[in-house]
PAFI-101253 format. One record per residue (C-alpha): x, y, z; residue number from 0. Coordinates in steps of 0.5 Angstrom, whole numbers, plus 2048, in hexadecimal, padded with zeros to 3 digits. Layout:
% residues N
<pt u="X" v="Y" w="Z" num="NUM"/>
...
This chain:
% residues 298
<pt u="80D" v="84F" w="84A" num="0"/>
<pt u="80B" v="84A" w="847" num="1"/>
<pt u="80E" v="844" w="844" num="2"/>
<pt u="80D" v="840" w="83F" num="3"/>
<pt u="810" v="839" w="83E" num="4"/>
<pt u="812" v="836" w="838" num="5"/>
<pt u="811" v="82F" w="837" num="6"/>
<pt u="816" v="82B" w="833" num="7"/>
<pt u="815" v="829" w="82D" num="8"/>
<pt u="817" v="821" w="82B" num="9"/>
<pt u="81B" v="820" w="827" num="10"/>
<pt u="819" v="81D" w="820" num="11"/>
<pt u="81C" v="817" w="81D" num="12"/>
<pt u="817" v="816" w="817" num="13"/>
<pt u="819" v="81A" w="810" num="14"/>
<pt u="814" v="81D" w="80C" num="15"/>
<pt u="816" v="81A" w="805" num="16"/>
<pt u="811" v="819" w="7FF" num="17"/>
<pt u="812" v="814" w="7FA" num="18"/>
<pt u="811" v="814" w="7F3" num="19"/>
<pt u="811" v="80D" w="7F1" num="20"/>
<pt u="812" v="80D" w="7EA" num="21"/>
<pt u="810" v="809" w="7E4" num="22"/>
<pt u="811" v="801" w="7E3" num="23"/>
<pt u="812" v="7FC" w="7DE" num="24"/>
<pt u="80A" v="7FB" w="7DF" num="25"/>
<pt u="808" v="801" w="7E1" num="26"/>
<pt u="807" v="809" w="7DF" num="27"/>
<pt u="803" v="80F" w="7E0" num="28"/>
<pt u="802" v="811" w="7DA" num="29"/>
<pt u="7FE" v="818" w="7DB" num="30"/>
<pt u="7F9" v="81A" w="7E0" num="31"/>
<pt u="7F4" v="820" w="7E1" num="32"/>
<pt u="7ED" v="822" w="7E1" num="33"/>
<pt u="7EC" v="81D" w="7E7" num="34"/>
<pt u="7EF" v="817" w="7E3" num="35"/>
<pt u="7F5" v="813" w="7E2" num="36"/>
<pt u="7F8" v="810" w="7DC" num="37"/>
<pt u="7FC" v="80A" w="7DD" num="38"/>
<pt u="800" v="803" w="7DB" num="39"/>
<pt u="7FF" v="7FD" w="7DD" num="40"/>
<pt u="803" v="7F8" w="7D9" num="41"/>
<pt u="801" v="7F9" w="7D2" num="42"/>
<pt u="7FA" v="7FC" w="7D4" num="43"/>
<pt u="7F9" v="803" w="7D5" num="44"/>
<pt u="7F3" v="805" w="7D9" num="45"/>
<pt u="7EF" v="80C" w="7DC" num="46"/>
<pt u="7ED" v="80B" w="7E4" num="47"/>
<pt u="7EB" v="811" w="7E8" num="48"/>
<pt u="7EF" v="815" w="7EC" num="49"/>
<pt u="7ED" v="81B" w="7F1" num="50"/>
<pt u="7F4" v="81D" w="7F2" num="51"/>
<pt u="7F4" v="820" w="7EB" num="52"/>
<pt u="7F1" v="825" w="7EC" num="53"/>
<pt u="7F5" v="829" w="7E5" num="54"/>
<pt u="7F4" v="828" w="7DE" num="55"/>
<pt u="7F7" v="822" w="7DA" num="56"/>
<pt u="7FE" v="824" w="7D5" num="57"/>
<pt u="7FD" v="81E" w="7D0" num="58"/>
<pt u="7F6" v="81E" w="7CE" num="59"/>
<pt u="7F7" v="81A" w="7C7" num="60"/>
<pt u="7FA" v="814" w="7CC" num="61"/>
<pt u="7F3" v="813" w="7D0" num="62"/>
<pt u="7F0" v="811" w="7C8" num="63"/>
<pt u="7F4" v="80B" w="7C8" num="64"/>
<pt u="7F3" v="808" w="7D0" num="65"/>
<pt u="7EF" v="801" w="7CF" num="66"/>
<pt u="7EC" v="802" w="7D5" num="67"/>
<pt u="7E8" v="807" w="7DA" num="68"/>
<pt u="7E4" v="807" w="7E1" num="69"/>
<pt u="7DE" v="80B" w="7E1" num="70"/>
<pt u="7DA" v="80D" w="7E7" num="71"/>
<pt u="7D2" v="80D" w="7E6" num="72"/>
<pt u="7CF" v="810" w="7EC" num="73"/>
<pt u="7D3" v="80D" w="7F1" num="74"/>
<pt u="7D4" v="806" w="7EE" num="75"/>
<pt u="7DA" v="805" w="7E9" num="76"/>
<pt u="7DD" v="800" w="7E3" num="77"/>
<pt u="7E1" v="7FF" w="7DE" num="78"/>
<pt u="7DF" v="801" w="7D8" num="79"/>
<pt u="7E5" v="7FE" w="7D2" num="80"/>
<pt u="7E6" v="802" w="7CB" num="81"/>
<pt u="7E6" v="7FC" w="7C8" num="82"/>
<pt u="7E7" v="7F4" w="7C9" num="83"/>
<pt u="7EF" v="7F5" w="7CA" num="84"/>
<pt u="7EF" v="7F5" w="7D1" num="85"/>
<pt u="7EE" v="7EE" w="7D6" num="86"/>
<pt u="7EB" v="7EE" w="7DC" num="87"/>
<pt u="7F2" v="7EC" w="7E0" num="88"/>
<pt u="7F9" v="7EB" w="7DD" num="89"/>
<pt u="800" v="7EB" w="7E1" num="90"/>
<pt u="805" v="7F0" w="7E2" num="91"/>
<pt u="80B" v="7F1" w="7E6" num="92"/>
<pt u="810" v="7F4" w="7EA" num="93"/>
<pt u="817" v="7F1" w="7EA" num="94"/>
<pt u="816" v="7EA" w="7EC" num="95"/>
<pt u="80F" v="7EA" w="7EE" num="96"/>
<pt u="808" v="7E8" w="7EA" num="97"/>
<pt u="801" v="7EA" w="7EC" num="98"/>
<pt u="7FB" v="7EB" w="7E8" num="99"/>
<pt u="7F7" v="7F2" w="7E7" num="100"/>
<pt u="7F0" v="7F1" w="7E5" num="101"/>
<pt u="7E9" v="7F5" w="7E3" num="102"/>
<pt u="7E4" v="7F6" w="7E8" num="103"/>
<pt u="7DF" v="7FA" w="7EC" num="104"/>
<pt u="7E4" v="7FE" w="7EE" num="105"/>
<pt u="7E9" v="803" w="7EB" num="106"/>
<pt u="7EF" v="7FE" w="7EF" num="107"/>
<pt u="7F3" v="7F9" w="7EA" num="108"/>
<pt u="7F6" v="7F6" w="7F1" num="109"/>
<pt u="7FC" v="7F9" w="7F0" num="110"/>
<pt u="7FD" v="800" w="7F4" num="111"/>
<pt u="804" v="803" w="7EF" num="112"/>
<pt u="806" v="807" w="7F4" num="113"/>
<pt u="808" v="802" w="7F8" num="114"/>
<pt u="80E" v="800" w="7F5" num="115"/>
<pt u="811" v="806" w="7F9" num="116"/>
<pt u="810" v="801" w="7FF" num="117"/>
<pt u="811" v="7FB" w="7FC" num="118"/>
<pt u="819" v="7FD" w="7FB" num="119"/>
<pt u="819" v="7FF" w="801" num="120"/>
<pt u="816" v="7F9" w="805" num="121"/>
<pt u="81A" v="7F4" w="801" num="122"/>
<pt u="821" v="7F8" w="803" num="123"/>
<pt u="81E" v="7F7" w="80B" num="124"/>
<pt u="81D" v="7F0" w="80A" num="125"/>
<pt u="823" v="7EF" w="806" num="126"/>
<pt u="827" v="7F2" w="80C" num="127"/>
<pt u="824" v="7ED" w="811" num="128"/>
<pt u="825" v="7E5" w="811" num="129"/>
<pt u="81D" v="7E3" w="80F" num="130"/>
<pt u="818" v="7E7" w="813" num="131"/>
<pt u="812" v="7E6" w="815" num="132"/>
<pt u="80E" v="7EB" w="811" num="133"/>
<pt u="807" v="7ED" w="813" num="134"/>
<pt u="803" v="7F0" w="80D" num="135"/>
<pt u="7FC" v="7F3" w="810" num="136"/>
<pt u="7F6" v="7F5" w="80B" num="137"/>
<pt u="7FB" v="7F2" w="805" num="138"/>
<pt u="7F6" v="7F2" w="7FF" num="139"/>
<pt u="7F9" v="7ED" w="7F9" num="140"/>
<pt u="800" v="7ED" w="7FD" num="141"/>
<pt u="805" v="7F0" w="7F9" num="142"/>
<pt u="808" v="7F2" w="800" num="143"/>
<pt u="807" v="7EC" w="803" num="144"/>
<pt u="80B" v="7E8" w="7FC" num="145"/>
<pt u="811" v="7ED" w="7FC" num="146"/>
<pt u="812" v="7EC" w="803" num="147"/>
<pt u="813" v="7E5" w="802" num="148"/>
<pt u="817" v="7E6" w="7FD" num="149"/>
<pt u="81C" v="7E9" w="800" num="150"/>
<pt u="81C" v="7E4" w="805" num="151"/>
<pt u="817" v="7E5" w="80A" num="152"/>
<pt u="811" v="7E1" w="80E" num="153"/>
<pt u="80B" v="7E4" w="80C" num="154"/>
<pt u="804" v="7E4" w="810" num="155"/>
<pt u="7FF" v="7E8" w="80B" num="156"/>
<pt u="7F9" v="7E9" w="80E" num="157"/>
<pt u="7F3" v="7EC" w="80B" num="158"/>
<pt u="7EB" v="7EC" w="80C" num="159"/>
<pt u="7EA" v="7EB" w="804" num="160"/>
<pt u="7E9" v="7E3" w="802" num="161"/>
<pt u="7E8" v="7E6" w="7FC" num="162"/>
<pt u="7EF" v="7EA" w="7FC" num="163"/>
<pt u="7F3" v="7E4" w="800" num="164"/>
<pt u="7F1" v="7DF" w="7FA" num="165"/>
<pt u="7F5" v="7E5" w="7F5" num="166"/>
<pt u="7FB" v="7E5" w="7F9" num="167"/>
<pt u="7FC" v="7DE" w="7FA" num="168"/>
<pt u="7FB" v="7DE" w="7F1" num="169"/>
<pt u="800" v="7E4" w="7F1" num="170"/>
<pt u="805" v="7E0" w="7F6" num="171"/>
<pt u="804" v="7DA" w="7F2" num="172"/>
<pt u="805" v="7DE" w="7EB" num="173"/>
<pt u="80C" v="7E1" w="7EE" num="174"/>
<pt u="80F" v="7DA" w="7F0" num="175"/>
<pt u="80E" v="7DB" w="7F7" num="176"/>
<pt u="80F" v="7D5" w="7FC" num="177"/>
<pt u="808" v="7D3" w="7FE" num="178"/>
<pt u="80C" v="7D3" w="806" num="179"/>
<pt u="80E" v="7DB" w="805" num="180"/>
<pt u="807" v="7DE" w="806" num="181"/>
<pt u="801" v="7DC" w="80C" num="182"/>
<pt u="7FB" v="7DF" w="809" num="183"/>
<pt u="7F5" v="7E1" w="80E" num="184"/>
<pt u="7EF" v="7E3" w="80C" num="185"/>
<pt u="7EE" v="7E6" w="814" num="186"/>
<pt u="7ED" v="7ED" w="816" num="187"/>
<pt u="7F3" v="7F1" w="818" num="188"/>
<pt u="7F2" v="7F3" w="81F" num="189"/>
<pt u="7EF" v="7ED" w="821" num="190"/>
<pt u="7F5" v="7EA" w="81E" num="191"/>
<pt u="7F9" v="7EF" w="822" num="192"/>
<pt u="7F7" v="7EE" w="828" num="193"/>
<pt u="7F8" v="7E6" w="827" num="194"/>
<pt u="7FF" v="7E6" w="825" num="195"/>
<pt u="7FF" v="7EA" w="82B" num="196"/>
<pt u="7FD" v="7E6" w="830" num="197"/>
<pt u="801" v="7E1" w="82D" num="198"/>
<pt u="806" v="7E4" w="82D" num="199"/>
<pt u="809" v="7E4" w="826" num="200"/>
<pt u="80E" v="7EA" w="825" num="201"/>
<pt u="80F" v="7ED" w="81D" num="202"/>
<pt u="815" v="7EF" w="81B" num="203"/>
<pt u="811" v="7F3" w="815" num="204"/>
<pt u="80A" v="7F6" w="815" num="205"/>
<pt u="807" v="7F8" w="80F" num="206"/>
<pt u="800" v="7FC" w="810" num="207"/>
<pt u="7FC" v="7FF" w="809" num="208"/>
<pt u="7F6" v="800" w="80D" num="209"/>
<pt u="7F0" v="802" w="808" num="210"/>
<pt u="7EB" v="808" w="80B" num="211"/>
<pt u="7E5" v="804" w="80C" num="212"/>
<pt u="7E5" v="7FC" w="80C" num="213"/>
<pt u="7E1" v="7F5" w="80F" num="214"/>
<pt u="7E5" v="7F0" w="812" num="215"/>
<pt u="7E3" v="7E8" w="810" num="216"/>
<pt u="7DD" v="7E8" w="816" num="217"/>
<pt u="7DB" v="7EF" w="814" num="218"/>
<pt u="7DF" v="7F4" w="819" num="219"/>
<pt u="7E0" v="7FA" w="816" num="220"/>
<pt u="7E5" v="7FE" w="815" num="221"/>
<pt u="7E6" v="806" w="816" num="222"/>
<pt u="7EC" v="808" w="815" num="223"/>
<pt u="7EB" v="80E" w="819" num="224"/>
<pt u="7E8" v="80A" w="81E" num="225"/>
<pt u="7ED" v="804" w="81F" num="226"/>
<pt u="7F4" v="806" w="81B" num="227"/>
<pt u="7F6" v="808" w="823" num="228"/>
<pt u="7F5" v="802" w="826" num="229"/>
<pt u="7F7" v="7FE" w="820" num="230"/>
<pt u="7FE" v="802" w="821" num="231"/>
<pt u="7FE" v="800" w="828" num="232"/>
<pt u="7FD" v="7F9" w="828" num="233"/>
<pt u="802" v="7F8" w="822" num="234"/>
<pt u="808" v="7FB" w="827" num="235"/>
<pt u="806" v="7F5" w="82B" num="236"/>
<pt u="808" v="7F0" w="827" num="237"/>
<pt u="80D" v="7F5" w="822" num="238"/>
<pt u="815" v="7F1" w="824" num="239"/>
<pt u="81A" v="7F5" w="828" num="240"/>
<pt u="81F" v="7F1" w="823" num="241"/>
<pt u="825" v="7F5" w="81F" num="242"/>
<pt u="822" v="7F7" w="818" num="243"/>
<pt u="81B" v="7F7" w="81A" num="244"/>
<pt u="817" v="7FB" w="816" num="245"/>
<pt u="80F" v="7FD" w="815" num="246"/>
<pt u="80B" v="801" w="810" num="247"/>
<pt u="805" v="805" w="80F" num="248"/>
<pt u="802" v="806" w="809" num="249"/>
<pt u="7FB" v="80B" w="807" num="250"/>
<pt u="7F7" v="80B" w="801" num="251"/>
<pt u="7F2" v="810" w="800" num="252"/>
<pt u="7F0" v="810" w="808" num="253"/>
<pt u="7F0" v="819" w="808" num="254"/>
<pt u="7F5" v="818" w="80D" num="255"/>
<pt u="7FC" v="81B" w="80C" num="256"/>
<pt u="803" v="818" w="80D" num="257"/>
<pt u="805" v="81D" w="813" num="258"/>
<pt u="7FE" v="81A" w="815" num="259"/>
<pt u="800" v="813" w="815" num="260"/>
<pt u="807" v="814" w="817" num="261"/>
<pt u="804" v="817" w="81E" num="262"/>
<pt u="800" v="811" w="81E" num="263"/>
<pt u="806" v="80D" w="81E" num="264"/>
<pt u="80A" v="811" w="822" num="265"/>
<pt u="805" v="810" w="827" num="266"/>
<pt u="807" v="809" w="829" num="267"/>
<pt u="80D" v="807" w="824" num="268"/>
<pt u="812" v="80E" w="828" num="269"/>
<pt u="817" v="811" w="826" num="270"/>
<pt u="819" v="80C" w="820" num="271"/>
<pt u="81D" v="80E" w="81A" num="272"/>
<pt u="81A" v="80E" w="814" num="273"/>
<pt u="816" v="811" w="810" num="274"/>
<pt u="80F" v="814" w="80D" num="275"/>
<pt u="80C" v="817" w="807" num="276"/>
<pt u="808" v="817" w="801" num="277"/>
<pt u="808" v="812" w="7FB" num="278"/>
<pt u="807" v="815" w="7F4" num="279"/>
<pt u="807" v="813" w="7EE" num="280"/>
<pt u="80B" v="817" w="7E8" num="281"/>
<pt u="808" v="817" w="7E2" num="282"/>
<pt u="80C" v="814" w="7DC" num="283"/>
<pt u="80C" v="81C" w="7D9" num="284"/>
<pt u="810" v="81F" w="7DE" num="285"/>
<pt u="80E" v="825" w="7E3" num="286"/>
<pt u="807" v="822" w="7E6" num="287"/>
<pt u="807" v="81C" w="7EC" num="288"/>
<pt u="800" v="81A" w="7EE" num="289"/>
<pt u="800" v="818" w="7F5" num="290"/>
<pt u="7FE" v="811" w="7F7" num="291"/>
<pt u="7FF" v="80F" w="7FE" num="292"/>
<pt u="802" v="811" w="804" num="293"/>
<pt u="807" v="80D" w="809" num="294"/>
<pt u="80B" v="80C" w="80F" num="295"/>
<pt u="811" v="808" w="810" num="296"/>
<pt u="816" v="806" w="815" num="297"/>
């Protein structure tokens, strides 16, 4: 007779939860549909491409009105105005933060609006602590990275853009911040890891918003079905034991899921309580959420 031994299953400690983060001040989705969304930034509405919206639009008399609009042609795009309202930048704000969105060639205005989400929850878990050492990799115009220090922490901001870096330090600026709160670094982000490491510096938070495909400063690349792991790995390295200690791992438009990315982090980060999920964005006509991002935390 034969046996069949089960093998135990660990115990999950991470919730499943999305997160509907809804409108602010100076943002709103105000429709979406046919591959497209419609949405407010400060006082401009503008029309970006969005593949998750795979429906049909609900508004149709409110898209005559948008100021803007980016348009693919082959596989370049750019933004085409319907009249001379819109700027090439203005300034917006989410609570006591300032930054600038700008037109450019791409659809991204430097400012991801789901990420309110997590600008909440990252300023509660610096407010617990008494001035944090944050590490904020791949952090773009750094809202994070100025939310973080707002709350008190010393932040470390670390991305391979010049370009991007000079952004974030405009956006600080704007927002008051003292010029000691944030070391900007344009470096790669694994080698900066694996230096911190040996350093021995410890972070009592990390935050990771990994793109799919990048170049470090020296022209690495990153893949980040290739190099995400072992991002992940050194990161536990120099993550802090400290109570409140706190790590979050945000994806955009990686093609992974967040069960995908919670096993990822569970892998070296085990068994820590938190949680993970999708981030969606409600359209201000209640009923429709468009999925934007997908995170983990702890």
């Amino acid at each position: 007779m034969s046996v069949r031994c089960r093998v135990p299953t660990p115990p999950i400690f991470m919730e499943n939860r999305d997160l509907a983060v809804p409108a602010w001040p100076d943002y709103e989705l105000i429709d979406s549909g046919d591959n497209r969304k419609l949405e407010r930034f400060g006082s401009f509405t503008v029309i970006r491409p969005e593949t998750q919206a795979i429906w049909g639009p609900r508004r149709a008399a409110a898209w005559a009105d948008a100021h803007g609009e980016f348009r693919f042609s082959g596989a370049k795009g750019s933004w085409k105005r319907t009249g001379s309202v819109l700027p090439d930048t203005w300034q917006l704000s989410w609570n006591d933060v300032r930054f600038s969105v700008r037109l450019g060639s791409f659809k991204h205005l430097g400012v991801f609006p789901e990420q309110a989400a997590n600008w909440e929850w990252l300023r509660s878990r610096v407010g617990k602590m008494d001035q944090p050492k944050v590490l904020n990799l791949f952090g773009y115009t750094g809202i994070a990275s100025i939310v973080a220090a707002r709350a008190g922490a010393e932040v470390t901001h670390v991305d391979a853009s010049k370009q991007s870096n000079a952004w974030a330090k405009e956006n600080a600026k704007a927002s008051d911040l003292d010029p000691r709160a944030v070391r900007f670094l344009d470096d790669d982000a694994l080698k900066f890891v694996l230096r911190e490491g040996r350093r021995g510096v410890r972070y009592d938070g990390i935050i990771l918003d990994p793109p799919a495909f990048g170049r470090g400063p020296d022209g690495e690349v990153w893949r980040i079905e290739e190099h995400l792991p072992r991002l992940l790995q050194e990161a536990a390295k120099i993550f802090s034991d400290r109570p409140g200690a706190f790590f979050l791992l945000n994806g955009y438009a990686a093609g992974y899921s967040a069960t995908s990315f919670r096993q990822a982090v569970d892998d070296v980060f085990p068994n820590r309580d938190g949680e993970y999920g999708e981030l969606l964005i409600p359209e201000s006509f209640p009923g429709r959420s468009v999925p934007s991002g997908i995170f983990v935390r702890f």
